[in-house]
C-alpha positions as CSV (number, residue, x, y, z in Angstrom):
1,X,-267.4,-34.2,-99.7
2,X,-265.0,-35.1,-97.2
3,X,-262.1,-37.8,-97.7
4,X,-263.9,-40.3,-94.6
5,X,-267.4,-40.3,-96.5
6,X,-266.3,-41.9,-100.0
7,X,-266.2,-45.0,-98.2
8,X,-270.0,-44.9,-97.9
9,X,-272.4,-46.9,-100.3
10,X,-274.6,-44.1,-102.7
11,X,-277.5,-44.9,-100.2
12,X,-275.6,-43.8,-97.1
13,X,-274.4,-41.0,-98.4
14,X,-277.6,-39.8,-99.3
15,X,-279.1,-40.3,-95.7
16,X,-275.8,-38.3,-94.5
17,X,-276.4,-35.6,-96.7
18,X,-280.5,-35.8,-95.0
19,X,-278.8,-35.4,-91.8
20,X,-276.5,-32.8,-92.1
21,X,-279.4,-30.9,-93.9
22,X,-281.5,-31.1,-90.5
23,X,-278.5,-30.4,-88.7
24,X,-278.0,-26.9,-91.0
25,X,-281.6,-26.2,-91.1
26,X,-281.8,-26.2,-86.9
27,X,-278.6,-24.2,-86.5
28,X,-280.2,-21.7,-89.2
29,X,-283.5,-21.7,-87.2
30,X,-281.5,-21.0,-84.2
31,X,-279.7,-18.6,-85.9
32,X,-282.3,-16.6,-86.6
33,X,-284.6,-16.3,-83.0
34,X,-281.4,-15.2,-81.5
35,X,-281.2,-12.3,-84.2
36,X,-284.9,-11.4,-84.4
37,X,-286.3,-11.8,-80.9
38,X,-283.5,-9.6,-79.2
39,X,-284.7,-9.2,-75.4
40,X,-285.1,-5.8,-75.8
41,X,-287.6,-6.5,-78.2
42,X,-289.7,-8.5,-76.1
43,X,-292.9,-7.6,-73.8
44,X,-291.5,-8.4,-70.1
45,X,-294.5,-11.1,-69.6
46,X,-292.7,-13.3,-72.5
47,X,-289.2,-12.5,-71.3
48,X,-290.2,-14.3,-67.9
49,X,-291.5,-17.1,-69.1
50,X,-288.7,-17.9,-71.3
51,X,-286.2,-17.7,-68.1
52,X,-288.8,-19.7,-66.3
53,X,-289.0,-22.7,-69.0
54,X,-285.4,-22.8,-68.8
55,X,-284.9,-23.0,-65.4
56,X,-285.2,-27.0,-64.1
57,X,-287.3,-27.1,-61.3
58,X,-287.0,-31.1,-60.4
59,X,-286.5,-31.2,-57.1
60,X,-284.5,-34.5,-55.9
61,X,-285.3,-36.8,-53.4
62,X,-284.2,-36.1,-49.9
63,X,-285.7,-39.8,-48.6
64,X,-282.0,-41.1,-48.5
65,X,-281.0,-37.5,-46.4
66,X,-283.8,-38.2,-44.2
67,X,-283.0,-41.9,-43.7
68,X,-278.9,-40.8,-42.6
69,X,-280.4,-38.1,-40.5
70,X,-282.8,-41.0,-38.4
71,X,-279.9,-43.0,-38.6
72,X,-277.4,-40.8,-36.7
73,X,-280.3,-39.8,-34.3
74,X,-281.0,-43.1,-33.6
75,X,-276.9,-44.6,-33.1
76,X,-276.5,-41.4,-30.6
77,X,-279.5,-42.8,-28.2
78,X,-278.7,-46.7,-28.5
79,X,-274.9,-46.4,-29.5
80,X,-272.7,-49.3,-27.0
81,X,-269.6,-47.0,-27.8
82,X,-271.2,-43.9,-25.9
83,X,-272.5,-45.8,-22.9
84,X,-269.7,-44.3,-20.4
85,X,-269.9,-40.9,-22.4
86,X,-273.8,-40.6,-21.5
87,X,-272.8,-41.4,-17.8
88,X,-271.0,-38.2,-18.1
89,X,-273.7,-36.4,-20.2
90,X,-276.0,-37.6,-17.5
91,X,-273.8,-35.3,-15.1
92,X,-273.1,-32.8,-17.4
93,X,-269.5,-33.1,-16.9
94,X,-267.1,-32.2,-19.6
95,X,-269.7,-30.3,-21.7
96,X,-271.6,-33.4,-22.2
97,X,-275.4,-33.8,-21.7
98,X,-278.2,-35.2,-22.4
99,X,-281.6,-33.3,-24.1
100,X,-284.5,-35.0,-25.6
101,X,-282.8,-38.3,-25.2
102,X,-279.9,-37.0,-27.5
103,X,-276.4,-36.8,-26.5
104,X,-274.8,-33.7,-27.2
105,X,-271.2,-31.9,-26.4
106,X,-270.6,-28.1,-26.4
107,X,-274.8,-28.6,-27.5
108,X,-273.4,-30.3,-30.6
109,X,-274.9,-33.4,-31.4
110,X,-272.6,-36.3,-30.8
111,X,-272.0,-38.8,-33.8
112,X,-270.9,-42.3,-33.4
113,X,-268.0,-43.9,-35.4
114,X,-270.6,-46.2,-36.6
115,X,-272.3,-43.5,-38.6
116,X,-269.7,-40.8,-39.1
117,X,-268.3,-42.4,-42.6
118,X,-271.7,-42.1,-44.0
119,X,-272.1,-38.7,-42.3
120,X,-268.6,-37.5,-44.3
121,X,-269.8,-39.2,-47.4
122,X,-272.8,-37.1,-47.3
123,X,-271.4,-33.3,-47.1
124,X,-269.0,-34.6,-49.3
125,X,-271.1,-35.4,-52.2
126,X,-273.9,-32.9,-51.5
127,X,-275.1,-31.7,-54.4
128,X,-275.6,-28.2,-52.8
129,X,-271.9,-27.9,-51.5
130,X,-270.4,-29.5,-54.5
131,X,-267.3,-31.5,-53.2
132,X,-265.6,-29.3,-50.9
133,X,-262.0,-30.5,-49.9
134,X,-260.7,-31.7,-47.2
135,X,-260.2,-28.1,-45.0
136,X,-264.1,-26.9,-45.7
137,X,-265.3,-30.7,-45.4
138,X,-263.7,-30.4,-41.6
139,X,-265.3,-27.5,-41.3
140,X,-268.5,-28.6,-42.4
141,X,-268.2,-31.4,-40.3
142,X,-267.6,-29.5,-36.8
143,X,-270.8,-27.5,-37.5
């Protein structure tokens, strides 16, 4: 018995010694499927549906993508800061114009400084681009 579990009462050290025994039998029970079901072992149907089951197919929300997307379509059409900018998309000067309502440069949509934070905020902390720095954030950004 270790030095830290004398200080228990004769009841707690009986439940400890119930734990630790579940604790030994599961890493005995693990112990032994990893030894006797070897993959090479197993029919191919089986082997599937064990990489299946472990395999976590939640799929997160993309409500709060789709809300930041309407929200930087919808600064770009009613935006106060891009009111002389349209006047030149409305030319197509500069490599500014205007599609679908939308104003876009070098056919990039253009993103207003109201939005852009939360625009940055969200390729930062995608979860499918897992915190890129600052150079591939930039880069991400100019796509």
């Amino acid at each position: 018995m270790a030095p830290t579990e004398t200080n228990y009462l004769i009841h707690d050290k009986e439940l400890l010694a119930i734990e630790q025994t579940r604790d030994l039998d599961q890493a005995k029970k693990d112990n032994r499927e990893q030894v006797l079901l070897l993959y090479e072992n197993l029919d191919q149907q089986i082997i599937q549906d064990l990489e299946v089951n472990r395999i976590d197919l939640s799929l997160s929300s993309i409500e709060d993508q789709l809300d930041l997307i309407d929200e930087i379509l919808q600064a770009n059409r009613i935006a106060l800061d891009l009111v002389c900018i349209r006047k030149l998309g409305q030319q197509d000067k500069g490599g500014y114009t205007i599609r679908d309502g939308l104003l876009k440069r070098n056919r990039k949509l253009v993103v207003t400084q109201s939005v852009c934070t939360d625009l940055i905020k969200a390729l930062h902390y995608g979860i499918s681009i897992a915190h890129p720095r600052k150079h591939k954030t930039g880069l991400l950004i100019k796509e």
